[in-house]
N, C-alpha and C positions, 0 to 999 in steps of 0.2 A: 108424167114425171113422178118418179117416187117421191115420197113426202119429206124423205130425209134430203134429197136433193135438193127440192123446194125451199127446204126450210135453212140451208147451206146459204142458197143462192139469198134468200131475202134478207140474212144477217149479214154478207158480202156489200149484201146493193145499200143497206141502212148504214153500213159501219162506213163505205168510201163515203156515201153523202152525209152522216155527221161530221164527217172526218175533215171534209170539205167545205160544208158551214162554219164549222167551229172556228176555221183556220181562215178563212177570206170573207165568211160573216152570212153568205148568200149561197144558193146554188144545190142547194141539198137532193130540189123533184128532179133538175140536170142533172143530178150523178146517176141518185138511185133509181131516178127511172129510166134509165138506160138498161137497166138490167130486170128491174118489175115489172114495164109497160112489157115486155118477154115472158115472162111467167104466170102474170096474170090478167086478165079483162079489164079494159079502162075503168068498170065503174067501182070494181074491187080495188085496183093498184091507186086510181088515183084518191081515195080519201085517204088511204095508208097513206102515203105521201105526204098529202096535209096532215095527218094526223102526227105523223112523225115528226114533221117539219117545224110543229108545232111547241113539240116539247124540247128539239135541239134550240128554239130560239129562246125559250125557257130556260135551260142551261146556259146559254151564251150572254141571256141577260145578266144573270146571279152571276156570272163569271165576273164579266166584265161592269157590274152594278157602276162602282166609283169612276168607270169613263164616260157615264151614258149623261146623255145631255137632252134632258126629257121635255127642259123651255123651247129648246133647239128643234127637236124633233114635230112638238108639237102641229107647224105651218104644213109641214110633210105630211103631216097626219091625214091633220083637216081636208086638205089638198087629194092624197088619195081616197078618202072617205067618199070622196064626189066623184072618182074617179072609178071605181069598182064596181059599186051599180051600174054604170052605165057598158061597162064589160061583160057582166052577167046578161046583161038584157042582149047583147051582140052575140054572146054566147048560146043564146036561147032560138035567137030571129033571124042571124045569118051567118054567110059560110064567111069565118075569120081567118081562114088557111090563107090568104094571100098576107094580109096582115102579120100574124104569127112569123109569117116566111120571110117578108121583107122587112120586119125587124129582126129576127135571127141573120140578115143579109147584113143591116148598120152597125149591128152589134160586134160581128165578129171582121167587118171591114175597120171598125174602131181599133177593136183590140189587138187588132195582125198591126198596123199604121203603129199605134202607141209602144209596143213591142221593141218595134226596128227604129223608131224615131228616136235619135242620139239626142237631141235638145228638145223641149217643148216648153212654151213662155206659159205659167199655169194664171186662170183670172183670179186677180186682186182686190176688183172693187168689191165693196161689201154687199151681199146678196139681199135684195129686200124681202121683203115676207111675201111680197105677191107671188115673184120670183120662186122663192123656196116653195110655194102653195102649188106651182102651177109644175114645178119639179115632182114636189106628192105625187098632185093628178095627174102626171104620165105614169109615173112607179105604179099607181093604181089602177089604171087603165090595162097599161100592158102587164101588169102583173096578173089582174083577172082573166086577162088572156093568153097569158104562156106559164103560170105558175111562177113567175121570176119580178116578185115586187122591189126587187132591191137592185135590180139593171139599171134601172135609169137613174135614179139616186147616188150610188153607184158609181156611175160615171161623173156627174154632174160634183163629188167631190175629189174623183180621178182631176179631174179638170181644172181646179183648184188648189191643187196639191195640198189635198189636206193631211196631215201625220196618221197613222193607221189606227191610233188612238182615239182623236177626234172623229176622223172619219166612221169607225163603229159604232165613235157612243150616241152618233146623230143618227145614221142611219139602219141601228138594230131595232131602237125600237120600234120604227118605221114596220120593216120588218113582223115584227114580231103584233101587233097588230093588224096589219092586213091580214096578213095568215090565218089570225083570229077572228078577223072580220069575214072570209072567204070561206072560213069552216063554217061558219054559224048560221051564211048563206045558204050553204050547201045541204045543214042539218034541216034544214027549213023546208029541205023536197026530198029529202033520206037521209033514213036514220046508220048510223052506222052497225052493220050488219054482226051475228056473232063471229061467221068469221074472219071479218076483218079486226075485230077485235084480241081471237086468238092469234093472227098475226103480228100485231101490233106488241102482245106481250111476249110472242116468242122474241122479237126482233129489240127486245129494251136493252138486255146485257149489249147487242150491240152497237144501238145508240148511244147507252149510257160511256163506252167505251171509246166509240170515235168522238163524242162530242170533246169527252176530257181530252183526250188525245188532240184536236183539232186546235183547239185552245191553248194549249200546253206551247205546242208550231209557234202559236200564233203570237206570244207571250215571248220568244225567243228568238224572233225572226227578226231582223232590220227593216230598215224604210221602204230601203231599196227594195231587197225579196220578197216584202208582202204585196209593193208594189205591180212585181211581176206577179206573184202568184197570183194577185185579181185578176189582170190583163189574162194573163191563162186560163182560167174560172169562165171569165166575159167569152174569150175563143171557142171554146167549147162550149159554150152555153149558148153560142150564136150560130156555132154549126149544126148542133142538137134541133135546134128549132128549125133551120134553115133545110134540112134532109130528113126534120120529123114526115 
């Protein structure tokens, strides 16, 4: 493939996955890798990914600074922290494709169900720390193993009916360290290569421009439509794994 094509396609695939973080918070390696795991070699595509991923959740924090609730996040943190080792190491020791599969199976039976469901009674009791800890360690688990730390989290304030507000400012920075934590893993058995690096600066103006853009949605949206647009994000993001 020519290089100009290439280089089309990888600021296409970075610009819909910031575009699509930015705006439901999560889901960035689900867009763009729909179209990079195409273009280029897992071992190439996928630190791009995180590396991208990396600085949209960067943007998304400075965006949204004065919604993030870092006391709140904290239990998530900790939670996943315990949770992602033990991913990598499954990662490393055995075949996770069924796993991967049959959560891309819940996720996206979640998301079709919550969609078409006219009423749903959201939980009120107050969530304990163990609870929220043990919420992390799913997000951290399954996120070391499908790229998608913020599924289960995610959900778990879908199910709460938390405002779109709170719900980002608890679970970005979630977010936004795992990712941090799964790079640093990663840099630990390679380094990132020069040319993933030249890609990475080809593909900035189009990060930089979906991220803003994403935000911009996501800042103008109502309860309701940010509502659906997760649930759509979740759908797709549970079929993606499900037919990866």
């Amino acid at each position: 493939m020519p290089d100009l094509a290439t280089n089309l396609l990888l600021s296409a695939a970075v610009f819909a996955g910031a575009f699509v973080s930015g705006m439901a918070g999560f889901a960035f390696s689900a867009v763009a890798g729909a179209i990079l795991l195409r273009i280029f070699q897992p071992l190439e595509a996928v630190p791009l990914m995180m590396a991208c991923s990396v600085a949209v959740q960067a943007a998304n924090l400075w965006a949204l600074r004065k919604n993030i609730q870092w006391h709140g996040s904290l239990m998530l943190v900790v939670g996943g922290a315990l949770g992602l080792p033990i991913a990598v190491y499954l990662l490393r020791n055995a075949d996770t494709t069924i796993l991967r599969v049959g959560f891309g199976i819940v996720v996206s039976l979640y998301a079709a169900y919550m969609l078409f469901q006219p009423t749903f009674t959201h939980l009120t009791e107050k969530a304990s720390a163990r609870l929220i800890a043990l919420v992390g360690f799913g997000g951290g688990l399954i996120g070391g193993l499908t790229a998608m730390p913020g599924a289960v989290p995610t959900i778990w304030c879908d199910m709460r009916g938390m405002p779109k507000g709170d719900q980002r400012g608890l679970v970005q920075p979630f977010i936004a360290i795992m990712q941090l934590f799964a790079l640093a893993l990663l840099l630990e058995r390679h380094s990132l290569s020069s040319r993933i690096m030249i890609d990475l600066a080809i593909s900035l103006p189009a990060l930089l421009a979906g991220s803003a853009l994403g935000i911009l949605a996501f800042r103008n949206i109502n309860e309701f439509g940010f509502r659906k647009i997760v649930l759509v994000v979740l759908l797709f993001s549970g079929i993606s794994l499900a037919v990866a």
